[in-house]
C-alpha positions in Angstrom: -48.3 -82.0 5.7 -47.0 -80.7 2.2 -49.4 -78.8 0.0 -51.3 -80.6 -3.2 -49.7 -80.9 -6.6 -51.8 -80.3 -9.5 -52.1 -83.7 -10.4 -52.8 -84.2 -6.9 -55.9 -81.5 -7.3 -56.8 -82.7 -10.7 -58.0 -86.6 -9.2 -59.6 -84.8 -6.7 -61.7 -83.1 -8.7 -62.4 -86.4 -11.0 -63.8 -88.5 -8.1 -66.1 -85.4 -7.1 -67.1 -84.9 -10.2 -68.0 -88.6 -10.3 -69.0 -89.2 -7.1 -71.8 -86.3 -6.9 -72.2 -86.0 -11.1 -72.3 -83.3 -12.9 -75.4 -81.8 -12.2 -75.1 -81.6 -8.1 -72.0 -80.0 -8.5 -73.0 -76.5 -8.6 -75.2 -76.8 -6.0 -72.3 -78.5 -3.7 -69.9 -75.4 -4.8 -72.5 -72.8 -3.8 -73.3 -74.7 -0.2 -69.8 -75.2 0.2 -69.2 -71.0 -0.4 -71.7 -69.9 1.7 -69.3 -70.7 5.0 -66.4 -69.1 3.4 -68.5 -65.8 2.9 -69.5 -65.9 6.4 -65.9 -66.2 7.5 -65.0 -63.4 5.2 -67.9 -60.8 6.3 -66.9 -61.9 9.9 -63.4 -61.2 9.6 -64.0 -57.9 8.0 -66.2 -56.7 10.1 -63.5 -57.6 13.3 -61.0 -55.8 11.3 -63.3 -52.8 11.1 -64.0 -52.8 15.0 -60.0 -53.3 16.1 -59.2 -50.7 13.3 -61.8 -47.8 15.0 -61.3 -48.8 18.4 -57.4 -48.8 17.2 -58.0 -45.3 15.9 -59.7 -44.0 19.1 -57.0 -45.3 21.4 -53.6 -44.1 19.1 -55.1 -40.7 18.2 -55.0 -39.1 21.7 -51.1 -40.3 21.5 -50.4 -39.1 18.4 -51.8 -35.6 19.7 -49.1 -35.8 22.8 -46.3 -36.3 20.4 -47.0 -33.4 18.1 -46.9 -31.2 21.4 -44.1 -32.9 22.7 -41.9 -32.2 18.7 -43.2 -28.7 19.0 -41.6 -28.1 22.7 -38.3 -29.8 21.7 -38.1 -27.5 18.7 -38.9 -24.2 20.5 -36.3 -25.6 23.3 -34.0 -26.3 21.1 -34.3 -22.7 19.5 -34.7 -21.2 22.7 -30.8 -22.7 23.6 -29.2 -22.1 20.3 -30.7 -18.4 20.8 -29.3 -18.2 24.5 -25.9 -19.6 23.2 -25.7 -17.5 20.7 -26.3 -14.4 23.0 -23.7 -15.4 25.0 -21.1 -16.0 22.4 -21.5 -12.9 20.8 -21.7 -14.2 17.7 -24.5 -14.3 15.0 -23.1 -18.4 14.8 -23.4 -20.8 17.9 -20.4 -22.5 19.4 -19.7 -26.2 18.1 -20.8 -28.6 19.9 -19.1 -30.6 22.5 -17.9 -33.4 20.9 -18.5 -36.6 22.7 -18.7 -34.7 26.5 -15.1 -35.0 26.9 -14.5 -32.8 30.6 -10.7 -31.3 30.8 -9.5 -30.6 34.5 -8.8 -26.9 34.7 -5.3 -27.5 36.5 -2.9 -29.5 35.0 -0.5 -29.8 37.4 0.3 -33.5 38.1 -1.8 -34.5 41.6 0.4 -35.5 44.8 0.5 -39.4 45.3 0.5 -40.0 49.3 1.6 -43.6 48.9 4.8 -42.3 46.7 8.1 -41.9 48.3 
């Protein structure tokens, strides 16, 4: 089902225009509206409903996750304090890049199975 051209729209509008004349025309236009506004109101007022009843269910989530960002900030400054204590320094250590663990001996490991 493709949508109307304009000249598609244009006969359209000639055979009502014939069909039901000038004069009903109005009349069929403002019956033929009424619906539509009904729709309209109906949907809005739905939207209004989900949109408070949206409201009431997010806003006691939002209000976790501002405590939960303020707790990972003062942990955060809490450890960078901490690791700058033990440093010494007025500057924290870099940061590990990428977790890499060295093993504190170096010494190549004996293989049983080698002889």
């Amino acid at each position: 089902m493709g949508s109307l051209s304009f000249s598609e729209i244009v006969v359209i509008v000639l055979v009502i225009l014939v069909v039901f004349g000038p004069k009903r025309l109005p009349e069929l236009a403002r019956k033929a509206g009424e619906p539509m506004n009904k729709v309209r109101n109906a949907s809005s007022s739905i939207t209004d409903a989900l949109g408070d009843e949206y409201d009431a269910t997010i806003d006691p989530i939002r209000g976790v996750k501002r405590d939960y960002d303020g707790l990972k900030s003062d942990l955060t400054k809490a450890v960078t304090s901490i690791g700058t204590s033990l440093n010494g320094d007025e500057n924290p250590a870099p940061e590990d890049p990428g977790g890499v663990v060295s093993a504190p001996d170096s010494s190549p490991v004996d293989d049983p199975d080698a002889t």
